[in-house]
mmCIF file of the N, C-alpha and C atoms, coordinates in Angstrom:
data_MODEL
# 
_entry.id   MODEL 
# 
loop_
_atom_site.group_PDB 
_atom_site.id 
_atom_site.type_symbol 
_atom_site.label_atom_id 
_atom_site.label_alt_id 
_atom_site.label_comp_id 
_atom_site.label_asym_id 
_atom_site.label_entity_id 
_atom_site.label_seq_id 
_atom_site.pdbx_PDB_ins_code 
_atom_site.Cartn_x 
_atom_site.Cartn_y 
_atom_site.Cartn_z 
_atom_site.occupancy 
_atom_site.B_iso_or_equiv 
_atom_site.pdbx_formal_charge 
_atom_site.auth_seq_id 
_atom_site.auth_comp_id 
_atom_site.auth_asym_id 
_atom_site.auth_atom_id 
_atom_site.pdbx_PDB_model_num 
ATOM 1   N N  . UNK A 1 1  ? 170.636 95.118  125.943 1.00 0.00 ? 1  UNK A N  1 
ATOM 2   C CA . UNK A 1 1  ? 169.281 95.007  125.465 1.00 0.00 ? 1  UNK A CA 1 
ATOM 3   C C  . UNK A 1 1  ? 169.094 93.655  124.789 1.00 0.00 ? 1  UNK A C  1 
ATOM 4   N N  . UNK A 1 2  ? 168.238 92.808  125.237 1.00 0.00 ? 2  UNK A N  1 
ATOM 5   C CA . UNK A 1 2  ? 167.786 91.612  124.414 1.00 0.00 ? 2  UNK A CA 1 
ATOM 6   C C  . UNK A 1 2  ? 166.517 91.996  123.048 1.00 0.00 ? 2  UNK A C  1 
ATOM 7   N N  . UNK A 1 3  ? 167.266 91.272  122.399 1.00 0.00 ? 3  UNK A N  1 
ATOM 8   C CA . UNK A 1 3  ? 166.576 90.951  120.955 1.00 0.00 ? 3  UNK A CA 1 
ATOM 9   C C  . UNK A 1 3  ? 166.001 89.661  120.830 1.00 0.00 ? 3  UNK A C  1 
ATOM 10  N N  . UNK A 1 4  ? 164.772 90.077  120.591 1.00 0.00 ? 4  UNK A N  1 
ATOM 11  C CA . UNK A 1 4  ? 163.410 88.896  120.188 1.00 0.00 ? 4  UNK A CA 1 
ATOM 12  C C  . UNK A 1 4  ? 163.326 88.980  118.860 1.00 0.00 ? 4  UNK A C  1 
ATOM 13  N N  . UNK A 1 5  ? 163.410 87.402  118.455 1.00 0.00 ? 5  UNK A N  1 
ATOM 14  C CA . UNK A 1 5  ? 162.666 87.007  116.887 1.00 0.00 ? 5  UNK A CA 1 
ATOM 15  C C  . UNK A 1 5  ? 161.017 86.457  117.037 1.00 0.00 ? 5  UNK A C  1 
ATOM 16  N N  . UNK A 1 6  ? 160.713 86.566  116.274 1.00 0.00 ? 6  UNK A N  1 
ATOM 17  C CA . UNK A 1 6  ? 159.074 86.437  115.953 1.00 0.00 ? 6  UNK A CA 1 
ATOM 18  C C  . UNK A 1 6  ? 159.527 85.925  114.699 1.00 0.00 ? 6  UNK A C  1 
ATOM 19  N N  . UNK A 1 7  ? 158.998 84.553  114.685 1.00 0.00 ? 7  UNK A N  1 
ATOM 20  C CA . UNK A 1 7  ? 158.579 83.716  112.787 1.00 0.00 ? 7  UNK A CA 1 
ATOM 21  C C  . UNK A 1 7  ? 157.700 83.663  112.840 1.00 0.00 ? 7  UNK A C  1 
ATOM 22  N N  . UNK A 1 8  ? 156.751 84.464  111.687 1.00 0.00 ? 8  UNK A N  1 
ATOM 23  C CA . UNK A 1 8  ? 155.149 83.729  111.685 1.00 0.00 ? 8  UNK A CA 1 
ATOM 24  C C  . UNK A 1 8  ? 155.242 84.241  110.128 1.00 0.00 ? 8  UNK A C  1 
ATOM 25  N N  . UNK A 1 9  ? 154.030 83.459  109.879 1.00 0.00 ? 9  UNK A N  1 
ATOM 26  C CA . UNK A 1 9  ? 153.797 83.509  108.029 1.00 0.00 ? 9  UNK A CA 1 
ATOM 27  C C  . UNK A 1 9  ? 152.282 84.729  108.149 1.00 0.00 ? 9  UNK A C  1 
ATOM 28  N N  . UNK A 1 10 ? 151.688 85.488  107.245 1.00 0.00 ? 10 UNK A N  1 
ATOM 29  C CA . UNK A 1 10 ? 150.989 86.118  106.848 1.00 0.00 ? 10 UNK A CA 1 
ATOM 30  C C  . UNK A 1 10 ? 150.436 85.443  105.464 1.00 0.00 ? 10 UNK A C  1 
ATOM 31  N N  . UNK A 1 11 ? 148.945 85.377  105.612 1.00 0.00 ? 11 UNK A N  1 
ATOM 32  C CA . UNK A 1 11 ? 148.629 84.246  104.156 1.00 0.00 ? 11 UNK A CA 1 
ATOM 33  C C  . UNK A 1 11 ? 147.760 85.345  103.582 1.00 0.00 ? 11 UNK A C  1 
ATOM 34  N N  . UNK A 1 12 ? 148.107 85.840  102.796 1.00 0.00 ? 12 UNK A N  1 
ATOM 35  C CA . UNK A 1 12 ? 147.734 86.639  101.310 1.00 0.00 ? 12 UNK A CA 1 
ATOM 36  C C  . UNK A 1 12 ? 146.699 86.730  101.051 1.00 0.00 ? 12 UNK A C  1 
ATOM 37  N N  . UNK A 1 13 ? 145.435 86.989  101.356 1.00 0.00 ? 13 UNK A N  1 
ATOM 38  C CA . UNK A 1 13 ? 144.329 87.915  100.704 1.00 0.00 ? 13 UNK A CA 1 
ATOM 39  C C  . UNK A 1 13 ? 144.381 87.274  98.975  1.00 0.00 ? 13 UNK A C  1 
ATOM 40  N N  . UNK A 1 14 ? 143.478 86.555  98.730  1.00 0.00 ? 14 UNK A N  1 
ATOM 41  C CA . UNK A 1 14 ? 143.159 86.379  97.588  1.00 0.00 ? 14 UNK A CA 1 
ATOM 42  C C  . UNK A 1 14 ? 142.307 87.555  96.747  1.00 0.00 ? 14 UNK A C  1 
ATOM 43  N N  . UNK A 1 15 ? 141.049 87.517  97.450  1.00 0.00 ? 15 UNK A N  1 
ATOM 44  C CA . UNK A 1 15 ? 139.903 87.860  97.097  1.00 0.00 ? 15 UNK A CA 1 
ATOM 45  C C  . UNK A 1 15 ? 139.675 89.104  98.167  1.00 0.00 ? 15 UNK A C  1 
ATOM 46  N N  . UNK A 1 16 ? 139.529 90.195  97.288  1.00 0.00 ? 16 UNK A N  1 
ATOM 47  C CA . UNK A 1 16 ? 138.966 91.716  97.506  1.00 0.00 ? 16 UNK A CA 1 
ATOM 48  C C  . UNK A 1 16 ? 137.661 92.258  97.947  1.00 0.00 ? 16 UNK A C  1 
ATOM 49  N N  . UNK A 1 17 ? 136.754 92.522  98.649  1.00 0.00 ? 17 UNK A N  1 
ATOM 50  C CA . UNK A 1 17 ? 135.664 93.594  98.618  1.00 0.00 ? 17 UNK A CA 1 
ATOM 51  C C  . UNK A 1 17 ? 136.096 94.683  97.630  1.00 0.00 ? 17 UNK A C  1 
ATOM 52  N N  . UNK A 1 18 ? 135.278 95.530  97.385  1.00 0.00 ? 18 UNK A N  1 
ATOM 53  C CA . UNK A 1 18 ? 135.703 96.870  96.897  1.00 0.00 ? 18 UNK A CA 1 
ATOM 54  C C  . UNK A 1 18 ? 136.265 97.928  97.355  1.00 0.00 ? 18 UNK A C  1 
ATOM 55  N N  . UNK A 1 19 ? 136.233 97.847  98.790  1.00 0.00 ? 19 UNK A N  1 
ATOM 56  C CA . UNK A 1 19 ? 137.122 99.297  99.427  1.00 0.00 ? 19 UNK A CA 1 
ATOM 57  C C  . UNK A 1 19 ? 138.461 98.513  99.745  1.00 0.00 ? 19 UNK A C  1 
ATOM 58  N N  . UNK A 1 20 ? 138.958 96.811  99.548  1.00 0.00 ? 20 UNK A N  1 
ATOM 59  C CA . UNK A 1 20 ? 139.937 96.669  99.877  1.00 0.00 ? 20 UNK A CA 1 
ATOM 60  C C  . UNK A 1 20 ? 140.300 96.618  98.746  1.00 0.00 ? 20 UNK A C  1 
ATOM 61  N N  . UNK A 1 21 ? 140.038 96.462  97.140  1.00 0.00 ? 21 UNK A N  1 
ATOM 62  C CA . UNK A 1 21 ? 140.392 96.036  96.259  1.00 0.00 ? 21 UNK A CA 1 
ATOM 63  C C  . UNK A 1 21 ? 140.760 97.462  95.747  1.00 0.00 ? 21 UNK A C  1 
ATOM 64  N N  . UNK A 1 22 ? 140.189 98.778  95.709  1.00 0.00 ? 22 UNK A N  1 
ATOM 65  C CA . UNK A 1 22 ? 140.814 100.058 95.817  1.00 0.00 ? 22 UNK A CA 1 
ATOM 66  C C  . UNK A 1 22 ? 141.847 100.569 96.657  1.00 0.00 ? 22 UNK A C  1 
ATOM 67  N N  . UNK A 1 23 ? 142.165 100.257 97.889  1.00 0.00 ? 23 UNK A N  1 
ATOM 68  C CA . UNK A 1 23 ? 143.018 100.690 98.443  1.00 0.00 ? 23 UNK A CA 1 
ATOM 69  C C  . UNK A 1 23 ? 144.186 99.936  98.113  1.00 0.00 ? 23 UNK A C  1 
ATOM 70  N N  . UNK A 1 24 ? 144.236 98.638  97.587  1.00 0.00 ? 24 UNK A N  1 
ATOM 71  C CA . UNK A 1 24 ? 145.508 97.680  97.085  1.00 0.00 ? 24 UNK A CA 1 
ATOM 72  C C  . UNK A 1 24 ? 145.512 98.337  96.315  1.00 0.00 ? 24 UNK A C  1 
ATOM 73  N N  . UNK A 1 25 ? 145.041 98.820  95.065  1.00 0.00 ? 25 UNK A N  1 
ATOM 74  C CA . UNK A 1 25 ? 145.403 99.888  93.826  1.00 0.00 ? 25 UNK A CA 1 
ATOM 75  C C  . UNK A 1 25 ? 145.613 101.261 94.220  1.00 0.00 ? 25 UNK A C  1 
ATOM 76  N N  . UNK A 1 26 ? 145.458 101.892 95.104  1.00 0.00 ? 26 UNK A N  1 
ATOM 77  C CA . UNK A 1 26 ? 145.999 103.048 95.699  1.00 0.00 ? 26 UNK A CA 1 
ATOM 78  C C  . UNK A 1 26 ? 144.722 103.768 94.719  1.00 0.00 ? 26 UNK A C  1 
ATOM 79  N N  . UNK A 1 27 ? 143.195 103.570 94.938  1.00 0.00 ? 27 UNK A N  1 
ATOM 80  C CA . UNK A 1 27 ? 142.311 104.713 94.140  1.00 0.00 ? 27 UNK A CA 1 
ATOM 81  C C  . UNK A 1 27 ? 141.204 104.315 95.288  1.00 0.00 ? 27 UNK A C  1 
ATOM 82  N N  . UNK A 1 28 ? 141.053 105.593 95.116  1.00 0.00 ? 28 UNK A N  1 
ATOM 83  C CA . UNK A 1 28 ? 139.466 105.805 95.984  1.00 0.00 ? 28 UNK A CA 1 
ATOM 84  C C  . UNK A 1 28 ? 138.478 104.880 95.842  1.00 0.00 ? 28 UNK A C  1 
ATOM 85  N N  . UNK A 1 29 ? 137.874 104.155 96.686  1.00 0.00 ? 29 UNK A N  1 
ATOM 86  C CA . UNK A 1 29 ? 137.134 103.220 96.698  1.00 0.00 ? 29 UNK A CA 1 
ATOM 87  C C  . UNK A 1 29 ? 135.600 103.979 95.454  1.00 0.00 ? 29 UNK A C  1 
ATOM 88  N N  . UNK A 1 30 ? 135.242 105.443 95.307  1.00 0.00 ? 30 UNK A N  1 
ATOM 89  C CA . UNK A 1 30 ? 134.283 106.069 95.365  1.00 0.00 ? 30 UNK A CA 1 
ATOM 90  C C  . UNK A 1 30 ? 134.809 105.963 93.776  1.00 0.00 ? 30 UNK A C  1 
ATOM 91  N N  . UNK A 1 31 ? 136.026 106.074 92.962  1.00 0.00 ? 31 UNK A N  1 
ATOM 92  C CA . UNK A 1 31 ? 136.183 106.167 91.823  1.00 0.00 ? 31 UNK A CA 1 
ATOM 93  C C  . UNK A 1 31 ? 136.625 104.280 91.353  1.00 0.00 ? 31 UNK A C  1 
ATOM 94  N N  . UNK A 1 32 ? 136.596 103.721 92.068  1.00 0.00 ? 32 UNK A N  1 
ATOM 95  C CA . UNK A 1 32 ? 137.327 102.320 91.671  1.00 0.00 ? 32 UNK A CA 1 
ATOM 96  C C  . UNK A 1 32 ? 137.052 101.679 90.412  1.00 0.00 ? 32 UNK A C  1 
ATOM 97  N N  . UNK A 1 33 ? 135.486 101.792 90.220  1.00 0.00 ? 33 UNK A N  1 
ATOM 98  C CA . UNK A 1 33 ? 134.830 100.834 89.016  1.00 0.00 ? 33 UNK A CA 1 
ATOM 99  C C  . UNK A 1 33 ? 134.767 101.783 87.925  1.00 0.00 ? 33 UNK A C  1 
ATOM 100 N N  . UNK A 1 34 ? 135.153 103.300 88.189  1.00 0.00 ? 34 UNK A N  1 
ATOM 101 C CA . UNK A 1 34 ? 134.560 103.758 87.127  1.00 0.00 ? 34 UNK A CA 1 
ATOM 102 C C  . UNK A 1 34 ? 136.658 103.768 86.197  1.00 0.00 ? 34 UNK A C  1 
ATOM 103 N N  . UNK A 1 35 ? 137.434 103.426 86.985  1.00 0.00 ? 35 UNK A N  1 
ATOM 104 C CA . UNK A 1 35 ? 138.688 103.579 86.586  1.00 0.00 ? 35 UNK A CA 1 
ATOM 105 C C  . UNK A 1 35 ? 138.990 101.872 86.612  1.00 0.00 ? 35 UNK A C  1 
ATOM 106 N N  . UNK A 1 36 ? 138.781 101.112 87.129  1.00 0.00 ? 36 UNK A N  1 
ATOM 107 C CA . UNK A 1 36 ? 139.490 99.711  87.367  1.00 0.00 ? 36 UNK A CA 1 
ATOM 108 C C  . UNK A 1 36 ? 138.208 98.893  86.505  1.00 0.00 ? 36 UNK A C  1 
ATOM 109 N N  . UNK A 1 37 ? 139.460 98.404  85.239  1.00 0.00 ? 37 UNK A N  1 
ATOM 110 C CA . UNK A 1 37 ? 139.014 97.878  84.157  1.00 0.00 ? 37 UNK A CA 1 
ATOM 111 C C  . UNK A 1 37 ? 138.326 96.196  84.837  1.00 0.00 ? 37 UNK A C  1 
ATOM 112 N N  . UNK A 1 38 ? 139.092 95.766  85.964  1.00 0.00 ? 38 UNK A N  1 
ATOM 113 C CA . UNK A 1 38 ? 139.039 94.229  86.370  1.00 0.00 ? 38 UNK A CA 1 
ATOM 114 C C  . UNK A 1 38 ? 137.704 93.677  86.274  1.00 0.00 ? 38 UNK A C  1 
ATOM 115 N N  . UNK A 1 39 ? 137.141 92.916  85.851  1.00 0.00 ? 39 UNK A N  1 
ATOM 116 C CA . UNK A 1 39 ? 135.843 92.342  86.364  1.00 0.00 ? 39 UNK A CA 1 
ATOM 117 C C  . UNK A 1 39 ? 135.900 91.546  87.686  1.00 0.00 ? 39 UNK A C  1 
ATOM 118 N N  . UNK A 1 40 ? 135.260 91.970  88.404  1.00 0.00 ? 40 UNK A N  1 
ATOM 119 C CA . UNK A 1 40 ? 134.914 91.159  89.878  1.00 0.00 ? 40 UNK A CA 1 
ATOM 120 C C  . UNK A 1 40 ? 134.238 89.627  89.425  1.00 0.00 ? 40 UNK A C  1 
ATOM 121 N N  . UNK A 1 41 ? 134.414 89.164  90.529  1.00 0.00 ? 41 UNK A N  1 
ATOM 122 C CA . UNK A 1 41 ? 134.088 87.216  90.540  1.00 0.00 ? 41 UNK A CA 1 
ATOM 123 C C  . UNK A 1 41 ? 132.885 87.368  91.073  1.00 0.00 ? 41 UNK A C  1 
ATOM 124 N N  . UNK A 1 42 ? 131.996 87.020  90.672  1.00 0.00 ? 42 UNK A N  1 
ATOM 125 C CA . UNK A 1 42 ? 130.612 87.701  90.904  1.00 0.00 ? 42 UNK A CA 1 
ATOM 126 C C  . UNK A 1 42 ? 130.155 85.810  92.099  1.00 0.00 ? 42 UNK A C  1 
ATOM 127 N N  . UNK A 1 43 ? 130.541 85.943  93.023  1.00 0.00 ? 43 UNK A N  1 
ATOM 128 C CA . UNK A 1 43 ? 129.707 84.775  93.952  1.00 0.00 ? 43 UNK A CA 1 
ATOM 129 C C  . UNK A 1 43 ? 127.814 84.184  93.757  1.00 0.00 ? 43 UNK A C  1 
ATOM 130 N N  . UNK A 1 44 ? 127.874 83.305  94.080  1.00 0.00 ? 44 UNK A N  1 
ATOM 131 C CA . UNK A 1 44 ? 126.265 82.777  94.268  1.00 0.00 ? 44 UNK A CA 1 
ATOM 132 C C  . UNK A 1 44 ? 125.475 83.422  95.018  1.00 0.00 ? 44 UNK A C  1 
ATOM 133 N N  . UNK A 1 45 ? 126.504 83.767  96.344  1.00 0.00 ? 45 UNK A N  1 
ATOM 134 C CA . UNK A 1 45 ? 125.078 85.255  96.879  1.00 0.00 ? 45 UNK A CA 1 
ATOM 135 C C  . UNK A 1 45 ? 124.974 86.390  96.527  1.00 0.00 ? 45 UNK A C  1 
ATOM 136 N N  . UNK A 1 46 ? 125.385 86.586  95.282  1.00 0.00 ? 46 UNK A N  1 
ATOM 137 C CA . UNK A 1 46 ? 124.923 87.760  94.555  1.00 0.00 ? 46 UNK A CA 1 
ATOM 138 C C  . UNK A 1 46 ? 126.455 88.480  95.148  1.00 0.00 ? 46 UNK A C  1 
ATOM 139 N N  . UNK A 1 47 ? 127.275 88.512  96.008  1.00 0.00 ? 47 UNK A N  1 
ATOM 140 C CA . UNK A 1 47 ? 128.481 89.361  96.259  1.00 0.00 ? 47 UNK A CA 1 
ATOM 141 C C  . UNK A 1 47 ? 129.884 89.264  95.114  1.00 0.00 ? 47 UNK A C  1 
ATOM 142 N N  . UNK A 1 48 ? 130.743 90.443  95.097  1.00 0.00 ? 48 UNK A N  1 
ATOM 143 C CA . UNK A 1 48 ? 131.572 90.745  94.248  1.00 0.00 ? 48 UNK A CA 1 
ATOM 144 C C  . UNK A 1 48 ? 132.863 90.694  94.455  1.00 0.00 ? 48 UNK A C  1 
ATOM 145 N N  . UNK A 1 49 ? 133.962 89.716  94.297  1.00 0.00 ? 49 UNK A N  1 
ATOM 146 C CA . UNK A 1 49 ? 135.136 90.337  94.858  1.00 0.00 ? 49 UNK A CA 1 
ATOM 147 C C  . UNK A 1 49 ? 135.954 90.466  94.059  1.00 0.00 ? 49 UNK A C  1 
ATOM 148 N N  . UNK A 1 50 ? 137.167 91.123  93.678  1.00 0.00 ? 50 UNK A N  1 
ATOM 149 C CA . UNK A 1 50 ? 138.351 91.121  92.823  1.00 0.00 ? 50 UNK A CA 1 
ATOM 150 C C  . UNK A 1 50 ? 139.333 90.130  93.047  1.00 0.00 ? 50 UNK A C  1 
ATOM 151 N N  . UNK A 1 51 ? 139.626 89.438  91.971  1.00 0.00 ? 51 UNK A N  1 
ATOM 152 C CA . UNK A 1 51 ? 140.929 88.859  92.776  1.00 0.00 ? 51 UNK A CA 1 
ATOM 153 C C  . UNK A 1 51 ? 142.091 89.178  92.593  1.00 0.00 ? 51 UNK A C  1 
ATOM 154 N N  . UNK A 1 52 ? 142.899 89.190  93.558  1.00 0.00 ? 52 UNK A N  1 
ATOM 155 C CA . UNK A 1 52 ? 143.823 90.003  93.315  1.00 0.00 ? 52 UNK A CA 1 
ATOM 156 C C  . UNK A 1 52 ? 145.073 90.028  92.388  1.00 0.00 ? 52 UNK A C  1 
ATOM 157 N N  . UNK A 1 53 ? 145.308 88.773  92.116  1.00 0.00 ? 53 UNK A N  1 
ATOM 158 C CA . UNK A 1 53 ? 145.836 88.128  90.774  1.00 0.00 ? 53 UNK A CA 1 
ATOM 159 C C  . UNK A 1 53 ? 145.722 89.334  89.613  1.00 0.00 ? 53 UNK A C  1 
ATOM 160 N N  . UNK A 1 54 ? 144.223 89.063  89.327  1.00 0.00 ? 54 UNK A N  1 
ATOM 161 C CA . UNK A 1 54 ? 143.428 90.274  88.331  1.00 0.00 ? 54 UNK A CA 1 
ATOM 162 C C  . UNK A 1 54 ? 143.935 91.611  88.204  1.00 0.00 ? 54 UNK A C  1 
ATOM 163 N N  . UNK A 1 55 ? 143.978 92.055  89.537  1.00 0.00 ? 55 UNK A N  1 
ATOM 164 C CA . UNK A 1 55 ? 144.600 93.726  89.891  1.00 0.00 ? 55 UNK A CA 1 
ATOM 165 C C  . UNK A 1 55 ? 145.719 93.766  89.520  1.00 0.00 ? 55 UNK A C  1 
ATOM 166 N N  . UNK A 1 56 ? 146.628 92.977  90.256  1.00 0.00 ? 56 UNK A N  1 
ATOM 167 C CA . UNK A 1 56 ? 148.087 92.502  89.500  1.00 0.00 ? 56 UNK A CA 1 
ATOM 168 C C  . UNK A 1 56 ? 148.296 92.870  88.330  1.00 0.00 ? 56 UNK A C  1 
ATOM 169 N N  . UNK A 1 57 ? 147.740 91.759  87.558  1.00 0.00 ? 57 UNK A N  1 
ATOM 170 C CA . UNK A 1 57 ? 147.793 91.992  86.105  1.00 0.00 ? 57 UNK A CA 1 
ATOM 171 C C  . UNK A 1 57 ? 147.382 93.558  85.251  1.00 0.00 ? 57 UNK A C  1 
ATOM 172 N N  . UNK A 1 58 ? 146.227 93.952  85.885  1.00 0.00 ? 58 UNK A N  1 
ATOM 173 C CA . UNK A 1 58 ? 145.736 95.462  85.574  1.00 0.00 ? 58 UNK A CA 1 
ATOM 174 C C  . UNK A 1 58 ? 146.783 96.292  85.760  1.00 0.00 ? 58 UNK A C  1 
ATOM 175 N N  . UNK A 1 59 ? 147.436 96.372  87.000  1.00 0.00 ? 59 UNK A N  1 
ATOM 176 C CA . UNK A 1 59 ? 148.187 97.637  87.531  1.00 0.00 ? 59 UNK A CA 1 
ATOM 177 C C  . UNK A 1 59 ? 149.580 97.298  86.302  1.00 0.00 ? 59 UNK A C  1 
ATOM 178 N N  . UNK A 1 60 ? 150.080 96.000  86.119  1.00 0.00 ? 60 UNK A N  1 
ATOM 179 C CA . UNK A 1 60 ? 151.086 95.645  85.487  1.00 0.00 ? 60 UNK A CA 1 
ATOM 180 C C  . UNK A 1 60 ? 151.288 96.320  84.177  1.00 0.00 ? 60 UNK A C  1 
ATOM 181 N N  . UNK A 1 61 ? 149.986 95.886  83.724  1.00 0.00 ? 61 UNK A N  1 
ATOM 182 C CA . UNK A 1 61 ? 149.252 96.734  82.108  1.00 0.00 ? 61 UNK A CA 1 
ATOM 183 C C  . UNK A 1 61 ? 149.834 98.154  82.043  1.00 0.00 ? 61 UNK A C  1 
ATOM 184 N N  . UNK A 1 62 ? 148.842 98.602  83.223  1.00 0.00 ? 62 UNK A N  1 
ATOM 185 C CA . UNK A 1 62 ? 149.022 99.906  83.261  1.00 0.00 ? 62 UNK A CA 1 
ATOM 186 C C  . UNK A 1 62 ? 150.462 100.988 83.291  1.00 0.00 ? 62 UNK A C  1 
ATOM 187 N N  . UNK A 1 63 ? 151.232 99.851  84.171  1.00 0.00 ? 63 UNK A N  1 
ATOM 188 C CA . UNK A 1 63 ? 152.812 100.216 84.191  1.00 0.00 ? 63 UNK A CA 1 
ATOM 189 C C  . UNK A 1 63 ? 153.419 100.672 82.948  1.00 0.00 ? 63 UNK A C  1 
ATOM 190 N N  . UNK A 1 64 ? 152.910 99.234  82.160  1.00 0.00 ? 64 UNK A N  1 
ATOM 191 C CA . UNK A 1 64 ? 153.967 98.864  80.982  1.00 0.00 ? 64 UNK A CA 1 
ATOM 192 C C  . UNK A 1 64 ? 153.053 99.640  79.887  1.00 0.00 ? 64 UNK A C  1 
ATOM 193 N N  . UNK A 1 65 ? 151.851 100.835 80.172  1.00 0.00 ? 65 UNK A N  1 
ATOM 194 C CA . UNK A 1 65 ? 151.546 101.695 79.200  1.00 0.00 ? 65 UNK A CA 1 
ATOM 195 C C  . UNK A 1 65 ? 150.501 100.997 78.200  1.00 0.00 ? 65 UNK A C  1 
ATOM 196 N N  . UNK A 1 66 ? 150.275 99.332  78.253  1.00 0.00 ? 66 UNK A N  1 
ATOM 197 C CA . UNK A 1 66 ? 149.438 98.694  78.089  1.00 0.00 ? 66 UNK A CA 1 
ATOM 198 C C  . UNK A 1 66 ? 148.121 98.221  77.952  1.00 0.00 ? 66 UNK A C  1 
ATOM 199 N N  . UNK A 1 67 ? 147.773 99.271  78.875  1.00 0.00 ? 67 UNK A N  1 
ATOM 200 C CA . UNK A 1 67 ? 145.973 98.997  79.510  1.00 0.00 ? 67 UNK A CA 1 
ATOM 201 C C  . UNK A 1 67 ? 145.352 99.213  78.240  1.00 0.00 ? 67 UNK A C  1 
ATOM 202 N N  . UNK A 1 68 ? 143.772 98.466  78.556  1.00 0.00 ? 68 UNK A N  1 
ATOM 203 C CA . UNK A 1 68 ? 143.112 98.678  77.392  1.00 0.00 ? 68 UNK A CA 1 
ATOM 204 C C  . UNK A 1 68 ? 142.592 100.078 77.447  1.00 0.00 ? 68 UNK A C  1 
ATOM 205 N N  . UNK A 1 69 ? 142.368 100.216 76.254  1.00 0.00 ? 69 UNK A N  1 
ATOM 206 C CA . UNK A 1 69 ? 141.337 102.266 76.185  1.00 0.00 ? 69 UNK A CA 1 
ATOM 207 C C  . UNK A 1 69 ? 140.041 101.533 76.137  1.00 0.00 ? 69 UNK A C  1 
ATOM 208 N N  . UNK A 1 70 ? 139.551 102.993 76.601  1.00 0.00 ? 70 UNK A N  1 
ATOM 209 C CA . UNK A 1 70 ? 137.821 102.829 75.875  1.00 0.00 ? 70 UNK A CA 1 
ATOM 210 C C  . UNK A 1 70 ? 136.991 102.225 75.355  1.00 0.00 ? 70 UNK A C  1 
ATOM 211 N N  . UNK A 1 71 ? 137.642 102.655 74.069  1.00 0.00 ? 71 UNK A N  1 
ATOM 212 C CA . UNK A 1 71 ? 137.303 101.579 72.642  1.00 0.00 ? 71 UNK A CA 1 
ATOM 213 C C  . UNK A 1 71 ? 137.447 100.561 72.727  1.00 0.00 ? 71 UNK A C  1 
ATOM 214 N N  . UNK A 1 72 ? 138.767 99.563  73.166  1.00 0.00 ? 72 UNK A N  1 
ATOM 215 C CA . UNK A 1 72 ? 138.747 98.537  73.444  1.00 0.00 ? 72 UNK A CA 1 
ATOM 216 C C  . UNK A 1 72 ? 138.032 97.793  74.415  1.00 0.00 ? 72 UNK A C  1 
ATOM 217 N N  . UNK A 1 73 ? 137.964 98.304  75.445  1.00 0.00 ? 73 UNK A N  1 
ATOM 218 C CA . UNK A 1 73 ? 136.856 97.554  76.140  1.00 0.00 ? 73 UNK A CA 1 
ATOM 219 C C  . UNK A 1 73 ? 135.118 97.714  76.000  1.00 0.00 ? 73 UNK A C  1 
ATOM 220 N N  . UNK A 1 74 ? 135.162 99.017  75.194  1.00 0.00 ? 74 UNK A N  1 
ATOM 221 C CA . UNK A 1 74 ? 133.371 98.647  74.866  1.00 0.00 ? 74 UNK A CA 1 
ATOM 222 C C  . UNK A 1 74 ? 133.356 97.999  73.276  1.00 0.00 ? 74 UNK A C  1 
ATOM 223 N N  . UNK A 1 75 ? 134.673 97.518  72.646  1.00 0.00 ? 75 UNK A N  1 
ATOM 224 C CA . UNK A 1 75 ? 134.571 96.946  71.634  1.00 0.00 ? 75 UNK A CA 1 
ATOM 225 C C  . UNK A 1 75 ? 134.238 95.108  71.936  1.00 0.00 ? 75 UNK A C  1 
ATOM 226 N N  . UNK A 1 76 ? 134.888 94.599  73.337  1.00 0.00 ? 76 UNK A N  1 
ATOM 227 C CA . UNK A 1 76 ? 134.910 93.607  74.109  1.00 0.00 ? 76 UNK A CA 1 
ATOM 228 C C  . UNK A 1 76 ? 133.481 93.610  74.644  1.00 0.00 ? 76 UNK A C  1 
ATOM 229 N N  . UNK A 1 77 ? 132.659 94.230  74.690  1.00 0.00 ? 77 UNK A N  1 
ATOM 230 C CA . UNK A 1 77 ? 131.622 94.385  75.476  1.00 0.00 ? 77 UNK A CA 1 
ATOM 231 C C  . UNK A 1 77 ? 130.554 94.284  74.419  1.00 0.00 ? 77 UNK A C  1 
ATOM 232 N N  . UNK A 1 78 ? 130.909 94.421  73.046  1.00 0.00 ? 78 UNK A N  1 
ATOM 233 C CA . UNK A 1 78 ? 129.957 94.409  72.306  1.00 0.00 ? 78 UNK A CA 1 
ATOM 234 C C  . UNK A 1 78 ? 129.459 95.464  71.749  1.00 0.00 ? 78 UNK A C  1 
ATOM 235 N N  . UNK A 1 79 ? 129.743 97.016  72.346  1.00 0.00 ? 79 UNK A N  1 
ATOM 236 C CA . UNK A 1 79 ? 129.123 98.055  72.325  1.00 0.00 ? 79 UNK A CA 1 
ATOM 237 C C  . UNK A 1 79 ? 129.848 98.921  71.528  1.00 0.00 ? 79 UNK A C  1 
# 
């Protein structure tokens, strides 16, 4: 039996929509914003994406037991 190599590079997804930026976090696109603390990069045509950097850092938080609560983020918010 002959064996084939294939080299090719895959270039990384920066920037998220919302049903891709939920499924990289493993949560329902339908619960995403009301659970995923990240603020989206809000573009000039009015569109939203996550970057994924951002998620990174969120899910990391979340690992290390870290994430902000509640309070803290509507204390950040002003509210």
């Amino acid at each position: 039996m002959q064996k084939a190599f294939l080299n090719f590079q895959l270039q990384r997804t920066r920037m998220f929509k919302k049903p891709d930026a939920a499924a990289y976090c493993g949560i329902p696109a339908s619960k995403f914003e009301g659970i995923c603390t990240v603020v989206p990069v809000q573009y000039p045509d009015g569109s939203k994406l996550w970057d994924v950097q951002d998620l990174d850092a969120w899910l990391d938080q979340l690992k290390s037991g870290q994430a902000d609560s509640d309070d803290d983020i509507l204390n950040r918010l002003g509210g």
